[in-house]
C-alpha positions as a Python dict, from the first residue, in 0.01 Angstrom:
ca = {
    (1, 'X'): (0, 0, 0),
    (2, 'X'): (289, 247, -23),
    (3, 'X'): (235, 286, -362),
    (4, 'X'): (-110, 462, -285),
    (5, 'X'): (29, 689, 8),
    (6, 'X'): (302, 831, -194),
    (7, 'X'): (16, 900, -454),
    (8, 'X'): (-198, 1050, -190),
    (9, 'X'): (110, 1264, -64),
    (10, 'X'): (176, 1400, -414),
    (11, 'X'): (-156, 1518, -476),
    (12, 'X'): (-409, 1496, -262),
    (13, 'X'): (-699, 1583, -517),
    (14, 'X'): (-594, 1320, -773),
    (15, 'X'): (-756, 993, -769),
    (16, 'X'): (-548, 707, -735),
    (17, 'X'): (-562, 423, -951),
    (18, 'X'): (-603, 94, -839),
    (19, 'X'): (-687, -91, -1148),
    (20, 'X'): (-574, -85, -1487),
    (21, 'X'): (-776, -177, -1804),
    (22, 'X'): (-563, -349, -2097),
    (23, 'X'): (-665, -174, -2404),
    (24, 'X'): (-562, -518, -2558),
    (25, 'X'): (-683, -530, -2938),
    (26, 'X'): (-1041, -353, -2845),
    (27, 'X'): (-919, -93, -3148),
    (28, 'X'): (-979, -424, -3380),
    (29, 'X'): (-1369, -557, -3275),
    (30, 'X'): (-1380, -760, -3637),
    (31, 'X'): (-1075, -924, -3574),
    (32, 'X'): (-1120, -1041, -3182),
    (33, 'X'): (-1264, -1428, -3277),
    (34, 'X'): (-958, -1418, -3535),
    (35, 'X'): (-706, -1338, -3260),
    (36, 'X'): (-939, -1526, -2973),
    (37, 'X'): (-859, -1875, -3216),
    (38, 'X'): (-508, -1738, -3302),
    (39, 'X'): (-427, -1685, -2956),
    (40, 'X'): (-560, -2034, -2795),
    (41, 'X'): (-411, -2255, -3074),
    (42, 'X'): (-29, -2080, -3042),
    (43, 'X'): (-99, -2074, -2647),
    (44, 'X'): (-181, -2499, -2662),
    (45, 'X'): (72, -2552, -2885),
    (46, 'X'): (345, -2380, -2665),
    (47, 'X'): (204, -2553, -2406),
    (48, 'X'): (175, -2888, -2491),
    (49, 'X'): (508, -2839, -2718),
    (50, 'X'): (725, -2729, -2412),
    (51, 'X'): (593, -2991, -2201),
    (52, 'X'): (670, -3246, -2453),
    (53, 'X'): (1051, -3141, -2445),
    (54, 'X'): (1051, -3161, -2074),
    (55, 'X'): (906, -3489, -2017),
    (56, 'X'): (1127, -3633, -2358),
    (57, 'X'): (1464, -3488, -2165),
    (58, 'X'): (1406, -3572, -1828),
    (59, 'X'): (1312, -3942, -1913),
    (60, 'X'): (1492, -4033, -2206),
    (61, 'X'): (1877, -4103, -2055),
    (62, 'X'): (1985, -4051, -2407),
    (63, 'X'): (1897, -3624, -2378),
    (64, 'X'): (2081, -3625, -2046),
    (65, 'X'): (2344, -3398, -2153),
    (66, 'X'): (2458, -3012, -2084),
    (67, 'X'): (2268, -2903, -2424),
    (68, 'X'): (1973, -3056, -2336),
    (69, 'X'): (1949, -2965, -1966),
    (70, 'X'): (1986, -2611, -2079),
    (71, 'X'): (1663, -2658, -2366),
    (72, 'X'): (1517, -2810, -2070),
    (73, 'X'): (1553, -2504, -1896),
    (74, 'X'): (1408, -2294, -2179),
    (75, 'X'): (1132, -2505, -2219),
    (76, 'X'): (1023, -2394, -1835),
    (77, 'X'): (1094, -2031, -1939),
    (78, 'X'): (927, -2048, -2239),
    (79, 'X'): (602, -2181, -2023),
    (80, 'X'): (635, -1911, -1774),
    (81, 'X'): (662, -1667, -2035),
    (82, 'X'): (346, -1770, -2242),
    (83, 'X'): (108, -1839, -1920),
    (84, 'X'): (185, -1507, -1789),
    (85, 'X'): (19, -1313, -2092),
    (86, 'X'): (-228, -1516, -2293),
    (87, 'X'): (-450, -1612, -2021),
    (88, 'X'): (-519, -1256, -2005),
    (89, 'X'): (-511, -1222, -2311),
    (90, 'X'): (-811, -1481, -2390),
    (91, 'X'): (-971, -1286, -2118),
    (92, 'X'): (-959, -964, -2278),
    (93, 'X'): (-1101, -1077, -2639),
    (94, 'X'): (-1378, -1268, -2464),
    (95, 'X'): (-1472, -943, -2234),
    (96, 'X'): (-1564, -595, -2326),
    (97, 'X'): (-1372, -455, -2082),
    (98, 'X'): (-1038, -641, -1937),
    (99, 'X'): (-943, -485, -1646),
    (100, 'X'): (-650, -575, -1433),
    (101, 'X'): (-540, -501, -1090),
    (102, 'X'): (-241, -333, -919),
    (103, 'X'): (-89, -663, -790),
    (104, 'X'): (-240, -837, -1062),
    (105, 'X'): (-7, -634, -1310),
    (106, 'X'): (291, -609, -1138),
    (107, 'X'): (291, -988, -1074),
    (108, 'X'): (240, -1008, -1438),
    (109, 'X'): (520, -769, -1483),
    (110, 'X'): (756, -977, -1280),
    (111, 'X'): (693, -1333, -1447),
    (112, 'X'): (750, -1198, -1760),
    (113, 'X'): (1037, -987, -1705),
    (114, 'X'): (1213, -1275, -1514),
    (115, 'X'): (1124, -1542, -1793),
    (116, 'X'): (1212, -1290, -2064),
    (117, 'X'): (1555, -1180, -1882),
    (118, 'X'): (1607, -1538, -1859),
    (119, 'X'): (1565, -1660, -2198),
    (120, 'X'): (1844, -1400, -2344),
    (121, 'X'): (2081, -1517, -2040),
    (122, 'X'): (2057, -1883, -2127),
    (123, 'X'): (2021, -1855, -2529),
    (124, 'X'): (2439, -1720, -2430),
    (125, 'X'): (2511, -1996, -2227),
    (126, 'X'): (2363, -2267, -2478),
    (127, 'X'): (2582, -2061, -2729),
    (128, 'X'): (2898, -2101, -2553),
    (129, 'X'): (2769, -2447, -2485),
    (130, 'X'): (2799, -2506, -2857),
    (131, 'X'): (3129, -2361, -2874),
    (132, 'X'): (3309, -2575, -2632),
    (133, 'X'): (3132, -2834, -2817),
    (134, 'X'): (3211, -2750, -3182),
    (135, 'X'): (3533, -2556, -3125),
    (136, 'X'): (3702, -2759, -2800),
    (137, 'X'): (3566, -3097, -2817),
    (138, 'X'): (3800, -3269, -2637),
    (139, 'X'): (3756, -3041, -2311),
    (140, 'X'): (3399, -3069, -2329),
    (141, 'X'): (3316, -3303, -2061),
    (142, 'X'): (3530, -3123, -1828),
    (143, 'X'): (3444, -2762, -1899),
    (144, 'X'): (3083, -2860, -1923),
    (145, 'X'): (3014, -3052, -1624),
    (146, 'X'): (2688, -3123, -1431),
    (147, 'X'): (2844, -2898, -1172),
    (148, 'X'): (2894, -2632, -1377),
    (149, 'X'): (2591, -2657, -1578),
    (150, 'X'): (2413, -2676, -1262),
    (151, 'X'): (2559, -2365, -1122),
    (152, 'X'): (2477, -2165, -1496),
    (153, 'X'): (2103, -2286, -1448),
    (154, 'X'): (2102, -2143, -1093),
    (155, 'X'): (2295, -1841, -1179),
    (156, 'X'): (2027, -1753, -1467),
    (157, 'X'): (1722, -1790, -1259),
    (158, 'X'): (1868, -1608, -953),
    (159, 'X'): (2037, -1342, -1169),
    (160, 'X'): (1708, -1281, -1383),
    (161, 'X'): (1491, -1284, -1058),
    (162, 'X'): (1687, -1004, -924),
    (163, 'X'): (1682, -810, -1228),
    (164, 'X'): (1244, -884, -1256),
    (165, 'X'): (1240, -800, -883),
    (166, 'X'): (1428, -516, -896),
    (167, 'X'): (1244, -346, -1239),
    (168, 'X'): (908, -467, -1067),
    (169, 'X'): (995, -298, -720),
    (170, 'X'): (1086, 22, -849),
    (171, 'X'): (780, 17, -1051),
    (172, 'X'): (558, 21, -749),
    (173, 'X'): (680, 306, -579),
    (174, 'X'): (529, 533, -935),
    (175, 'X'): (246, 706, -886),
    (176, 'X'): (-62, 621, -1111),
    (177, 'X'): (-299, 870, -1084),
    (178, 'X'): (-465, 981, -1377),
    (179, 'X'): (-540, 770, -1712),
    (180, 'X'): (-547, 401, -1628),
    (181, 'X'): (-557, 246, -2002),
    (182, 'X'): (-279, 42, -2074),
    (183, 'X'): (-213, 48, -2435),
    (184, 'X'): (-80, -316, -2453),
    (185, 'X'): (-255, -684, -2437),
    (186, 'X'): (-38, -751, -2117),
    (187, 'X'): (164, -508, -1804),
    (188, 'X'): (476, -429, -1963),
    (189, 'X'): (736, -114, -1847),
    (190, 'X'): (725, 106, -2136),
    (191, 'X'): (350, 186, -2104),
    (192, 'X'): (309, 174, -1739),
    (193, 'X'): (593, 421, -1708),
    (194, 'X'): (367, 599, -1962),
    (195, 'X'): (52, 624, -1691),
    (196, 'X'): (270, 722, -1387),
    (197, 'X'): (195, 1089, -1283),
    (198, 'X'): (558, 1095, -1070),
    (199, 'X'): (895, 1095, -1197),
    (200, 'X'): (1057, 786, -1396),
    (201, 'X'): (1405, 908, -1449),
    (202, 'X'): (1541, 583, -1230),
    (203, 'X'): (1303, 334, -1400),
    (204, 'X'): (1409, 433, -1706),
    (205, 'X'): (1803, 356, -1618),
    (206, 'X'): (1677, 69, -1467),
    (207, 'X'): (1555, -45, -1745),
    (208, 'X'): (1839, 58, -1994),
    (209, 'X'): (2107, -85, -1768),
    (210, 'X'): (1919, -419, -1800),
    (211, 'X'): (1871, -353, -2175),
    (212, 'X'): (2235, -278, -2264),
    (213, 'X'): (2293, -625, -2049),
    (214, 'X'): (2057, -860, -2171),
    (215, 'X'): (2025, -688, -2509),
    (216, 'X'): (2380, -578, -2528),
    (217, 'X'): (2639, -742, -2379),
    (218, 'X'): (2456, -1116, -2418),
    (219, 'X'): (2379, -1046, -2821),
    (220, 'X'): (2761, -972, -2844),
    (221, 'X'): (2899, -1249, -2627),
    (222, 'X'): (2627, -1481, -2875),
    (223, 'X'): (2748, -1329, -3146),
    (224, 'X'): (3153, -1411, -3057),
    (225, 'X'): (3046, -1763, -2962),
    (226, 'X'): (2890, -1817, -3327),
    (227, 'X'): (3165, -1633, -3481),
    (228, 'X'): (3430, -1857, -3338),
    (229, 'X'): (3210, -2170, -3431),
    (230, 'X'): (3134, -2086, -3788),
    (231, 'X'): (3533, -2010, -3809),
    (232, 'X'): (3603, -2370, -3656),
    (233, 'X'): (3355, -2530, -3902),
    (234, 'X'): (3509, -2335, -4206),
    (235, 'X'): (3866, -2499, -4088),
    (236, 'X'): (3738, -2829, -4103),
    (237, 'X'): (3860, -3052, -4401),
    (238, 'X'): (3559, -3298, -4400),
    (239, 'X'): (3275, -3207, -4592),
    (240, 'X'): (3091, -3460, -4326),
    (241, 'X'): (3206, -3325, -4035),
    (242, 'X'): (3111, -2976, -4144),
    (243, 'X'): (2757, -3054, -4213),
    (244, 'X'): (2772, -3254, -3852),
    (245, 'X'): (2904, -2961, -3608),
    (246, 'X'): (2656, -2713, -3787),
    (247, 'X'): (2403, -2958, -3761),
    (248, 'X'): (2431, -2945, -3379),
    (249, 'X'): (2373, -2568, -3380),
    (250, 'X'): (2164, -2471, -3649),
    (251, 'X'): (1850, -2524, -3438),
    (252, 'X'): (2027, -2290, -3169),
    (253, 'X'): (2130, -2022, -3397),
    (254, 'X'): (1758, -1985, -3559),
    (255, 'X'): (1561, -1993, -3198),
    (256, 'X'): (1871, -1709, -3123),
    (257, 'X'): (1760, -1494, -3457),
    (258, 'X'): (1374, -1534, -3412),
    (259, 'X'): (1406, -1372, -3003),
    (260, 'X'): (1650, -1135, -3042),
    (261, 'X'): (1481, -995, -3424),
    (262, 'X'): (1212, -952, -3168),
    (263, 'X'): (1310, -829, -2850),
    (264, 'X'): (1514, -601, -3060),
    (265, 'X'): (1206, -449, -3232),
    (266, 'X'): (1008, -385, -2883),
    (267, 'X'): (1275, -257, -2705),
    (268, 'X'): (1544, -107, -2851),
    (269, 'X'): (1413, 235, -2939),
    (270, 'X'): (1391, 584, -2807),
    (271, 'X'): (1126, 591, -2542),
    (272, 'X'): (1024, 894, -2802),
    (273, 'X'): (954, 683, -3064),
    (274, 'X'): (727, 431, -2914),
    (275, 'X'): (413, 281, -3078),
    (276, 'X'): (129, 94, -2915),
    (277, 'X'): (111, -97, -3227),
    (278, 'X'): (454, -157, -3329),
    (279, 'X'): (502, -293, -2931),
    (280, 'X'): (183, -510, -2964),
    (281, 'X'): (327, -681, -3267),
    (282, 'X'): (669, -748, -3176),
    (283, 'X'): (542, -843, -2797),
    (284, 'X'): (337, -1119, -2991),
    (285, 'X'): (672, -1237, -3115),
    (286, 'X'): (884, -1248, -2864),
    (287, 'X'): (577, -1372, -2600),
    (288, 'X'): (390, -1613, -2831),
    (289, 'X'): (543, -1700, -3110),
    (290, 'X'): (874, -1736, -3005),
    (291, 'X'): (816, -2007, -2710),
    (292, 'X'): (554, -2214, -3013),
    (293, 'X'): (863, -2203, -3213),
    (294, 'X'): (1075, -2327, -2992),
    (295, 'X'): (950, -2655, -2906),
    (296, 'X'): (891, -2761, -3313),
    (297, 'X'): (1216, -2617, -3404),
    (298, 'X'): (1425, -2812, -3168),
    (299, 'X'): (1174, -3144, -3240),
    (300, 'X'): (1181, -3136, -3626),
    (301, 'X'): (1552, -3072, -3646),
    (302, 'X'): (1690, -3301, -3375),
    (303, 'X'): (1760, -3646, -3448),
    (304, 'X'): (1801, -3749, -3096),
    (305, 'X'): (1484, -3548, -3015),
    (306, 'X'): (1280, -3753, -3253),
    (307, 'X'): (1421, -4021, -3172),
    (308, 'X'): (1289, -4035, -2825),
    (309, 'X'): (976, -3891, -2914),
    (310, 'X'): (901, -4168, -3149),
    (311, 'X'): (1005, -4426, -2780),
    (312, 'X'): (772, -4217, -2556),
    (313, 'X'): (526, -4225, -2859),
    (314, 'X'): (494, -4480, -3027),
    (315, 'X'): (232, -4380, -3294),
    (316, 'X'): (465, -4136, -3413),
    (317, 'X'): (728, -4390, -3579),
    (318, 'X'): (576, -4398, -3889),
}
């Protein structure tokens, strides 16, 4: 409740908001059953698609290694990610009006900051995952250990928690006290910092410190991984072999194009320059798409993922 004091304290005559409606796609009334069936067959998909790849890696002792635990990982994130805005979502098209409350958003704020963090943390540890294994092979059972790969698992989650905690925190202590329209289909920063009626200078730091990191730094450090991959696969004599190591990180390297194209388009822009539309879009991308992708991409170009797919499914052999 310290949210609504300081509001109170800043000016006693505004009102305070303690709801916020989610414009959603409400501009759009003739496409809503369109989006409505759009939005539940990508959301079941994801779903289903990401729980697939969890249940395949966890009991299939032929997945139980460092590239797998770490797709294993994304799978969870990309679950989190999904059921934090398309519940909503579903809620909105099916309602006139979709309101959401204070908590309600900023819990929604936090899941899908934390999952979203997350996901560009471990997309650069799977790609230095690929380089030990492309570019050092014979020191890849030592660098990558369970240990290790253990302690990168933790250290993304706990990192990227921080980071969602932190953004999500500072967001609370704004003041929202005039319009209460969020021009988005889910809580996300840009807009809310939009609606607050007190000053935003440290969320906005906030959130370009944590931009220039996971946007930054972790698209540069993917990029030098791939670099020094696609330079150890050029070296290679064996026409085979070639096909072989970029075999192992093709399916890597497009999930890594498809996020960052879209995180990329939602984010990195002057706060000047932002459009409700352009932001609804690319969120779609990055929050729905993306973690639908995911699953098939990794399935349809994985030998050893079909392969236990077809053992825990039999029907599928054929």
């Amino acid at each position: 409740m310290n949210w609504i004091l300081h509001s109170t304290m800043v000016s006693p005559n505004q009102t305070v908001v303690t709801e916020f409606v989610l414009q959603g796609f409400s501009e759009h009334p003739s496409l809503r059953l369109f989006l409505m069936g759009c939005f539940l067959s990508l959301y079941t998909v994801a779903l289903m698609g990401n729980m697939v790849i969890i249940a395949l890696i966890t009991s299939s002792t032929g997945l139980h290694s460092p590239m797998y635990f770490f797709l294993c990982n994304l799978a969870t994130m990309d679950i989190i990610c999904t059921s934090s805005v398309l519940p909503k979502a579903l809620v909105g098209l099916l309602s006139e009006e979709n309101t959401i409350s204070f908590k309600g958003c900023m819990t929604q704020l936090f899941f899908l900051v934390w999952s979203g963090s997350s996901e560009l943390l471990l997309l650069t540890v799977m790609a230095y995952d690929r380089y030990v294994a492309i570019c050092l092979p014979l020191h890849y059972s030592s660098r990558m250990s369970p240990q290790l790969c253990g302690t990168f698992a933790v250290g993304v989650w706990s990192i990227c928690a921080l980071n969602a905690s932190i953004n999500t925190g500072l967001m609370t202590r704004l003041s929202f006290c005039g319009p209460k329209v969020i021009t988005h289909f889910f809580c996300e920063i840009p807009p809310l910092l939009l609606l607050s009626c007190s000053p935003t200078y440290i969320n906005s730091v906030m959130t370009l410190v944590a931009d220039a990191f996971y946007g930054g730094i972790n698209f540069l450090l993917t990029l030098l991984s791939y670099g020094c991959i696609i330079a150890s696969i050029l070296r290679m004599r064996s026409a085979e072999g070639k096909r072989k190591a970029f075999s192992t990180c093709s399916s890597h390297l497009i999930v890594v194009s498809v996020y960052y194209s879209s995180v990329f388009c939602a984010y990195i822009s002057p706060g000047s320059s932002y459009s409700p539309e352009r932001s609804k879009f690319t969120s779609v991308l990055y929050s729905v798409l993306s973690p639908t992708l995911n699953p098939l991409i990794y399935t349809l170009r994985n030998k050893d993922v079909k392969l236990a797919l077809r053992r825990l499914f039999p029907s599928f052999s054929n």
